[in-house]
Each structure stands twice: as structure tokens, then as C-alpha cells.
C-alpha positions as CSV (number, residue, x, y, z in Angstrom):
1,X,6.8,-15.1,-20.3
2,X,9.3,-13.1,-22.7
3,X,7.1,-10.1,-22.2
4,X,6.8,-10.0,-18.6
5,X,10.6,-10.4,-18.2
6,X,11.3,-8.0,-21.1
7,X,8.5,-5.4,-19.3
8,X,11.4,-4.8,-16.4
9,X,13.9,-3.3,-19.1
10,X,17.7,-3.7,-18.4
11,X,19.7,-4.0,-15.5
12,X,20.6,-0.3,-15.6
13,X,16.9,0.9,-15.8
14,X,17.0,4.1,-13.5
15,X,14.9,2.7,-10.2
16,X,12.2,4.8,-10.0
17,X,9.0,5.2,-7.8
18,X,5.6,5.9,-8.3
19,X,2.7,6.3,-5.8
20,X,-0.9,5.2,-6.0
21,X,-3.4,6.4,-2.5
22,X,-6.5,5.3,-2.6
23,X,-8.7,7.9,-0.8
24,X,-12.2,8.4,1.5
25,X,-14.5,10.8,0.5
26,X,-16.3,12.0,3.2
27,X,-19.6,14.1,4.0
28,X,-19.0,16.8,4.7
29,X,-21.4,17.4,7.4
30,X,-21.2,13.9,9.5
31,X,-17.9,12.7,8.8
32,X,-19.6,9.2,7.2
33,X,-18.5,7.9,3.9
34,X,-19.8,10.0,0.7
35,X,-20.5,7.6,-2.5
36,X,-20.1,10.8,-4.3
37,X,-16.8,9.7,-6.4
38,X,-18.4,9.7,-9.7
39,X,-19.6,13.3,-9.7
40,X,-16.3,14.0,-8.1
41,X,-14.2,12.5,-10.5
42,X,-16.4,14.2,-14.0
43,X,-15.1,17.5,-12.5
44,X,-11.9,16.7,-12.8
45,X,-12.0,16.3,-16.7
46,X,-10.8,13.2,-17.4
47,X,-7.1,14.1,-15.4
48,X,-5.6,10.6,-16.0
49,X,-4.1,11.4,-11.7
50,X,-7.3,10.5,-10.9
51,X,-9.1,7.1,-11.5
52,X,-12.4,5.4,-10.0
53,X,-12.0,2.4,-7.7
54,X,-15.0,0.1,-6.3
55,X,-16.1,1.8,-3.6
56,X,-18.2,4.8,-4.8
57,X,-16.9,6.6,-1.9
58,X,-13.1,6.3,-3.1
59,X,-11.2,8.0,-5.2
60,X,-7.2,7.2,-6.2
61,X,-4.4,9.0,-7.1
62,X,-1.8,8.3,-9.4
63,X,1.3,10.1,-9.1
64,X,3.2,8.8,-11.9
65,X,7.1,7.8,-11.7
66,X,9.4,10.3,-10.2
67,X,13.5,9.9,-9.6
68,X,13.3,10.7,-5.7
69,X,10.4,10.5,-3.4
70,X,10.8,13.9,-2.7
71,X,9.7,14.9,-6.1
72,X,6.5,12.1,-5.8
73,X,5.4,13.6,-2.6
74,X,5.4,16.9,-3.9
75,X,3.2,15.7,-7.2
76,X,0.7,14.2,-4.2
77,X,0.9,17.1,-2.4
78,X,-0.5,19.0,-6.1
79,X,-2.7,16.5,-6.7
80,X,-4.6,16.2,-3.3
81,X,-5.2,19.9,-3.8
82,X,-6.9,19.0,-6.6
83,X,-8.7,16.4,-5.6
84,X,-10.2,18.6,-2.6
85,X,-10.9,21.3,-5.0
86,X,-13.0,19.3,-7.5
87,X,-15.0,17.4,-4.7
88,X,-16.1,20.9,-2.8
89,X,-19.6,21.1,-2.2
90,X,-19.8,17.3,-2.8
91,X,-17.7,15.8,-0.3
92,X,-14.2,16.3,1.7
93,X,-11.3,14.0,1.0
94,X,-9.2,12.3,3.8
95,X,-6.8,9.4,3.7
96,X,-6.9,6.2,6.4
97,X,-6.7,2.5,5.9
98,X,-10.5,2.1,6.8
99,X,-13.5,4.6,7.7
100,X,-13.7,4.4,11.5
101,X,-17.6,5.1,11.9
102,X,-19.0,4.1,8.5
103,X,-21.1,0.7,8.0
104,X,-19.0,-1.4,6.5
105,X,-21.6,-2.4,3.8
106,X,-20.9,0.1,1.3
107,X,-22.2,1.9,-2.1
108,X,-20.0,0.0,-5.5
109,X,-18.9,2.0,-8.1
110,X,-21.5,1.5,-10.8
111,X,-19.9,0.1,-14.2
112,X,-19.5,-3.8,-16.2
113,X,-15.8,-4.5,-14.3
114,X,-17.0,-4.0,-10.9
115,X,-21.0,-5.8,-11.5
116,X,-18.4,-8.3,-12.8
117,X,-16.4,-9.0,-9.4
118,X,-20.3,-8.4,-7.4
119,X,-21.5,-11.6,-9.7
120,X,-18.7,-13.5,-8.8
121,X,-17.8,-12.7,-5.1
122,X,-21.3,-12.0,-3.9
123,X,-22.0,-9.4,-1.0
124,X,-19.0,-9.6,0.4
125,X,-17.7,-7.5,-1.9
126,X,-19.7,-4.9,-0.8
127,X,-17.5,-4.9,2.5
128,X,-14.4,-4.1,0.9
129,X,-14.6,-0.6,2.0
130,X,-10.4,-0.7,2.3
131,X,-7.8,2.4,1.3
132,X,-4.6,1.2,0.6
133,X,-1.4,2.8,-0.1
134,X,0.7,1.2,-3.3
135,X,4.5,2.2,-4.0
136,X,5.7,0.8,-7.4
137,X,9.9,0.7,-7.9
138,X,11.1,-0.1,-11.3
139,X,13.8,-2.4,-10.8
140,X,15.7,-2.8,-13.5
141,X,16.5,-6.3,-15.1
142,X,14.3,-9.4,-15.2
143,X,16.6,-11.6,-13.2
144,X,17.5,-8.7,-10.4
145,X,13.7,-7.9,-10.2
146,X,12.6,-11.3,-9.6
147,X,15.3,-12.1,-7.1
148,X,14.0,-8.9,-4.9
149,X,10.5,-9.5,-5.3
150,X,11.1,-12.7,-3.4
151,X,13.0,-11.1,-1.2
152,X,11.0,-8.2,-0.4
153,X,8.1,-10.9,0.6
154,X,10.0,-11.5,4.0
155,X,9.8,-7.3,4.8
156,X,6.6,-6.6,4.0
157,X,4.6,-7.1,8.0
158,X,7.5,-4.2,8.9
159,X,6.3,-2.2,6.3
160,X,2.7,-3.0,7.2
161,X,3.3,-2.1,11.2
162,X,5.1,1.5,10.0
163,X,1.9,1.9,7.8
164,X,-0.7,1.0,10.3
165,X,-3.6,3.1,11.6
166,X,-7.0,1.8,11.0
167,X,-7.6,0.2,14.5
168,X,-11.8,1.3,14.1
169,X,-14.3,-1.0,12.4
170,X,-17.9,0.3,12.4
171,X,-17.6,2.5,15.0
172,X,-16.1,-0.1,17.3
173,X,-12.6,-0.5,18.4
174,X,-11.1,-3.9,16.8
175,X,-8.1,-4.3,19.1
176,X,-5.6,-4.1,15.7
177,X,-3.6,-1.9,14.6
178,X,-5.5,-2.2,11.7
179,X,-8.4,-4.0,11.0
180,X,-7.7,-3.6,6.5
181,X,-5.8,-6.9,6.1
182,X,-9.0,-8.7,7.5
183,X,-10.9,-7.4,5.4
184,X,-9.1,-7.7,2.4
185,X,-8.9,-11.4,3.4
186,X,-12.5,-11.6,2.4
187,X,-11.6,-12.1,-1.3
188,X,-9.1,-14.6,-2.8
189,X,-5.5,-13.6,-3.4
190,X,-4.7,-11.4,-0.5
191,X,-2.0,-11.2,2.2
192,X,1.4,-12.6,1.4
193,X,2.3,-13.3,-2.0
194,X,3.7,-16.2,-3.3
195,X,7.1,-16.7,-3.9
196,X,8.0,-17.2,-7.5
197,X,10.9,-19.7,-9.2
198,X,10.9,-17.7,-12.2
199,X,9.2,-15.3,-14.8
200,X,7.7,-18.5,-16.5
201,X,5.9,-19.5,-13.2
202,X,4.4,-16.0,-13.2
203,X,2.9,-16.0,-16.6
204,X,2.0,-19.6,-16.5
205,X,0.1,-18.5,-13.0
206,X,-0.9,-15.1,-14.6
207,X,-2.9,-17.6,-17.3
208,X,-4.1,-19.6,-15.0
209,X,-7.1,-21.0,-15.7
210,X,-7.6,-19.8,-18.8
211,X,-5.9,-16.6,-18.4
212,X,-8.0,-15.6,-15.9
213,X,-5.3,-12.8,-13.9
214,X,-3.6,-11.8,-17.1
215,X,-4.5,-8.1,-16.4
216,X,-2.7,-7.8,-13.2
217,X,-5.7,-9.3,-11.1
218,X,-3.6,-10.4,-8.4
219,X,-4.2,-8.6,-5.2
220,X,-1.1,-10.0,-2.8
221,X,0.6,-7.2,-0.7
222,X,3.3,-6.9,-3.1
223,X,3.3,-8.1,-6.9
224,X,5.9,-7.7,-10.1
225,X,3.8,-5.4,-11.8
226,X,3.5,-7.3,-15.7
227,X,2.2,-3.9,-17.5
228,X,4.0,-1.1,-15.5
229,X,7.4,-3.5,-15.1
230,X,7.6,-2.3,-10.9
231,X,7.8,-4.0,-8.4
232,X,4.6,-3.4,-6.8
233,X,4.3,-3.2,-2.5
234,X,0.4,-2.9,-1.8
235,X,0.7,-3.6,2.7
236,X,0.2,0.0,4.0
237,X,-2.9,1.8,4.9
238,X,-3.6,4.9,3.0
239,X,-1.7,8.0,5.6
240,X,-3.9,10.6,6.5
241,X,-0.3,13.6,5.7
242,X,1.7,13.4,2.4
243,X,4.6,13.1,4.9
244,X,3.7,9.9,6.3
245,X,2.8,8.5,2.8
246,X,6.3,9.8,1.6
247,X,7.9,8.1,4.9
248,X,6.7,4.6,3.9
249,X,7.7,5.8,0.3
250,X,10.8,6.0,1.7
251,X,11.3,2.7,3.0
252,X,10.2,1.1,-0.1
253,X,12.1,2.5,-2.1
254,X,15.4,2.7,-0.3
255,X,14.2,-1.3,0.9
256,X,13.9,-2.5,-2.8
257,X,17.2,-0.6,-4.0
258,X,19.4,-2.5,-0.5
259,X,18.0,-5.6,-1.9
260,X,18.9,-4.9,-5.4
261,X,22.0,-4.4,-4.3
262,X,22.4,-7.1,-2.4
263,X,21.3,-9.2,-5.2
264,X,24.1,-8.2,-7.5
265,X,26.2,-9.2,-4.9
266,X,24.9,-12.4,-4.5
267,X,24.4,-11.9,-0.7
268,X,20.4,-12.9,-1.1
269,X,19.3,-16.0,0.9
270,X,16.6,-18.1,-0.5
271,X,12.9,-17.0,-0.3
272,X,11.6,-17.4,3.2
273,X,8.7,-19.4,3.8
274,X,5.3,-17.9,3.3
275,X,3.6,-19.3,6.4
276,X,6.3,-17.8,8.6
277,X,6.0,-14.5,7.0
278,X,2.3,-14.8,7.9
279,X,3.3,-14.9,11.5
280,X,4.5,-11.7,11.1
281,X,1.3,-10.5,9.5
282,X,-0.3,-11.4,12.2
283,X,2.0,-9.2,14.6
284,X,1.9,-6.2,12.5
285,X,-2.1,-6.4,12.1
286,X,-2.8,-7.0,15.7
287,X,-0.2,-5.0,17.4
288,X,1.6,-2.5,14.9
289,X,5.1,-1.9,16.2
290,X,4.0,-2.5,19.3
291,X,4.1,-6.4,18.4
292,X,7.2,-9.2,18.3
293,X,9.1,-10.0,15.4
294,X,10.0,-13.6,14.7
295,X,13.0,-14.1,12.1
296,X,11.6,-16.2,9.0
297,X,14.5,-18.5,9.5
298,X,16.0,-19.1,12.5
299,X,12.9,-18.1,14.3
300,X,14.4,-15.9,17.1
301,X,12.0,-13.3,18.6
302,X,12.5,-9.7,19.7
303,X,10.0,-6.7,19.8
304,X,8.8,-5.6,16.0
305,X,10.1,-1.7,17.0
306,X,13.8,-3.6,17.4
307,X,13.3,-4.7,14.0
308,X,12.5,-1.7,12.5
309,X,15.0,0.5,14.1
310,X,17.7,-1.9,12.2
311,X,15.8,-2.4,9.5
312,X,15.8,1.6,9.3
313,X,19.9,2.0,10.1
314,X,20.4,-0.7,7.7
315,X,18.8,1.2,4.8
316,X,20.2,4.6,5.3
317,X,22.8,4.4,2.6
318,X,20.7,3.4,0.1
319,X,18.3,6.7,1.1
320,X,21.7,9.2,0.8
321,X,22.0,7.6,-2.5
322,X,18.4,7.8,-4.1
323,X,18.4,11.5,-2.1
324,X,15.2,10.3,0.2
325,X,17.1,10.2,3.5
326,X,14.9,12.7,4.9
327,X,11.9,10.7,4.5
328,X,13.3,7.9,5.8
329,X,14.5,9.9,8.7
330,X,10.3,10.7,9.3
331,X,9.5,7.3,9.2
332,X,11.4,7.0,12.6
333,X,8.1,9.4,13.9
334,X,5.7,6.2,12.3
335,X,7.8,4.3,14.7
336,X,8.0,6.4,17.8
337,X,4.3,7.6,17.9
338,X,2.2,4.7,15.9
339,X,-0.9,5.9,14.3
340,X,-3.0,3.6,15.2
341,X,-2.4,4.4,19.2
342,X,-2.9,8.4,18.0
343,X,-6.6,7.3,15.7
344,X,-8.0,5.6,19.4
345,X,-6.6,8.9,21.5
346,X,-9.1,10.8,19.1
347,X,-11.8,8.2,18.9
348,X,-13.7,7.0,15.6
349,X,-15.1,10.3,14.9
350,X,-12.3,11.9,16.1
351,X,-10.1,10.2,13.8
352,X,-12.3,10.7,10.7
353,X,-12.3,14.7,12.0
354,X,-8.1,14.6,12.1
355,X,-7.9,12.9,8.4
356,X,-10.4,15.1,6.7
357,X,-8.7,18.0,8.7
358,X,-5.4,16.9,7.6
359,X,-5.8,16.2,4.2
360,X,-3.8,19.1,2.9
361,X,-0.7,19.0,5.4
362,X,2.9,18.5,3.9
């Protein structure tokens, strides 16, 4: 338990972000999904930015912690150039939540971890064919941390409508805004996490049974991180632009630093409920922003886009201050023009055209 707690340093530990974007390769010829990471990633040298994940058509970047989310978009922005560079000839990156055409039985990444999970989960695994986008915040102090991990729980289907944009599932429209939470719902330990009494619930659940997620191996939309010591917020879909990644960035970051805040001023209220967060899920994977908010506690109803308007105004000084106020000024365009309603304007092919097409765009 000591180690987790200790793993989130002081209470003055500069908050930082990181980014992690899990990535489509693409054919380059029909648009479909490419298992071609492997080759991909061996041209790239052993560049610790870029990592394998289980779909052998996905590759993810790393951007590691930066002071501003300004200066972690711009190490995306590098990195994505690289990534396109290495897979030329072999495939063309693109970033979105889910492949819009492809079959959603898929190639796996070829190694003992991953035959691992395929022994134990069986062929469903094979359908998680999923690209998430995962911001890490260091928040400094065990106690602080811990208080706005349960906290952030109650945020995260806002963040999830901002992020959403995967309303295509085989080639056939799913009605969502994105159809990656149901998907991910395939396989244990998914959707909203748990809230957590302290550090020594975490580690005696991290051991549990018989230490069985010690390496991190819970996949909830938002996690304390027990290696890295961030606060990790896994609910977005992978953005086709660097801008829209950094916009959601944004709101994370600026989110987890409010609460912080708020936290130190012991204006927190206890951890809401996880089923009623669910609700909200819901909302955000069926309809986006386009959906209702309900209010974890006293239960009143308005439209999500109401929510996350406030939610936005409510976290501007906390952007001034961490210097990402322009970022979170572009999530307003997540809000105003939702990209799930832009993917079904192009179509499934369409969409997969737009992401591969904009893979490059600041």
C-alpha cells in the first residue's frame, strides 16, 4: 500500500500530463484495417514513443509528461509524423474510436501476454478492435490524488460525449455516438471505475486474487496509475486531429487540477454512486452531447451540451493557470459540431478516408 501511496510523490509535485493514442493502421488502398503493426513498429528502432498493443492493426503513442498541453500536443504532432513515415509502403495511420468498415473480428498481436488474455477470454477478444485515447495527470500527494480520483469518476460520461465519434460498427450505423464502450464491455473491468476508501483498498484489490492486477491490469475509464503515480482518464475515443486530442487534453487536465483544488479546500462531496454515473454513460454512448444529463445526486435533468458548457466556464481558471486555455477554448468546437454527427455526414468509408486524410493536421 506504502508504495502505491508513495508512487504519487508530495503534495507539491508539479501536475503534469502525458498522452497515450492508440492508433488504426490502415491499407492503404481500401481504407480496411492493416495488421501490419509489427513490421511497422521494427522500422521504428525500438523508439520507446511507440509501443505494440493487441490488435495487430494498432499502434500507440506515448508522448511522455509535459508541463502544458501545448507542449504534449506538439510532441504528438512529431511523433505522428513519425509514425506515418515508418509505416509508408506498409500501411497509412489514422486515429478514431473504432474502424467504421472493418470486420470486427480482427488479427492479435502475436506474442506470450496477448496468447495469454486469448486463453483466458476466448474469441471475444478478438473483437476488441477499440482505439482509445488515455491522458495521465500527476497529482501530487497520496491523499489529494485519491480524493480526486473519486471525484473525477462522476465527470467522466462528459468527457466521454466531448470525445465521441465512432458511431460505425462493421460498416453499419449503430445509432451511438460511439459504439467503443460496448465493446470494451466485452471483457471484465470496464466502464466506470470503482470508487476507492483508500490506498489500502487499492492494493488489497490490485492483489486480488492472488495478485492477479498488480501490473496495472485494470481497464476502468479512469484508474490511479500504481507505476506511473497519474491519475489515469481512459473514456475518449482516439481523435482523428492532434487538436481535438489536445482539446480533451485540455479538459482533463484543467478538470483534475479544479478538483485538486477543490480538494485542498475541502469543498469535495462524497463519491457519487457508480450506478448513477452509469446513467450517464449511457447518455454519452448513445447520444454524445446530443443526450440529457442527470445530476449523480439530486438527480435533476437538463441537456448533456448544458452541462458541458458549465462544466467548460467552470474550468477556465484552472486552464489560464496551467497555460492550456486555448485548448480548452477548441473543445467548445467538440461541443458545437460533435464528431460523431460529422463521421455519419461522410459515411463509413468516408470517415475512414477523413481520419487517414487527417492524420497529420495540427
Amino acid at each position: 500500500m506504502d508504495d502505491i501511496a508513495n508512487a504519487f510523490g508530495s503534495d507539491d509535485r508539479p501536475l503534469t500530463v502525458g498522452l497515450e493514442e492508440e492508433l488504426m493502421l490502415l491499407d492503404a488502398a481500401t481504407l480496411d484495417l492493416a495488421p501490419c503493426a509489427a513490421p511497422v513498429l521494427a522500422r521504428l528502432d525500438g523508439d520507446g514513443r511507440f509501443v505494440p498493443e493487441l490488435p495487430a492493426a494498432q499502434a500507440e503513442i506515448v508522448v511522455p509528461p509535459t508541463a502544458t498541453v501545448a507542449e504534449s500536443a506538439r510532441a504528438l504532432a512529431a511523433a505522428r509524423a513519425e509514425l506515418a513515415r515508418a509505416a509508408a509502403g506498409l500501411a497509412r495511420p489514422a486515429g478514431a474510436g473504432v474502424h467504421p468498415f472493418a470486420s470486427g473480428v480482427g488479427v492479435l498481436t502475436a506474442g506470450a501476454r496477448y496468447a495469454a488474455l486469448l486463453a483466458e477470454h476466448g474469441p471475444v477478444l478478438r473483437r476488441q478492435l477499440v482505439f482509445g485515447l488515455h491522458v495521465h495527470v500527476a497529482v501530487g500527494g497520496a491523499r489529494r490524488a485519491l480524493a480526486v480520483y473519486n471525484a473525477l469518476r462522476e465527470e467522466l460520461p462528459a468527457i466521454a460525449a466531448l470525445g465521441a465519434g465512432a458511431p460505425f460498427y462493421e460498416g453499419a450505423d449503430t445509432a451511438l455516438a460511439s459504439v467503443r464502450p460496448k465493446l470494451c464491455d466485452l471483457l471484465p473491468r470496464q466502464g466506470v471505475p470503482p470508487e476507492l476508501p483508500s490506498w489500502a483498498a487499492y492494493a488489497a484489490a490490485l492483489r486480488w486474487p492472488e495478485r492477479r492486477f498488480a501490473d496495472a491490469g485494470w481497464w476502468w475509464e479512469a484508474r490511479p496509475h500504481p507505476v506511473h503515480g497519474t491519475l489515469e482518464v481512459r473514456v475518449a475515443d482516439t481523435q482523428a486531429t492532434v487538436a481535438d486530442t489536445a482539446a480533451i487534453a485540455a479538459v482533463v487536465h484543467a478538470l483534475l487540477a479544479t478538483l485538486a483544488d477543490r480538494h485542498d479546500a475541502g469543498d469535495l462531496p462524497a463519491p457519487a454512486p457508480s450506478w448513477r454515473i452509469a446513467e450517464n454513460r449511457w447518455s454519452a454512448c448513445r447520444h454524445g452531447v446530443r443526450g440529457v444529463w442527470s445530476d449523480a445526486r439530486g438527480g435533476a435533468r437538463r441537456p448533456t451540451a448544458e452541462h458541458l458548457a458549465d462544466l467548460l466556464d467552470a474550468l477556465a481558471p484552472a486552464a489560464r493557470r496551467l497555460r492550456c486555455d486555448a485548448e480548452l477554448a477548441s473543445a467548445r468546437d467538440l461541443l458545437e459540431r460533435p464528431r460523431a454527427e460529422s463521421a455519419r455526414a461522410l459515411g463509413p468509408h468516408g470517415m475512414a478516408a477523413a481520419a487517414a486524410e487527417r492524420f497529420l493536421a495540427t
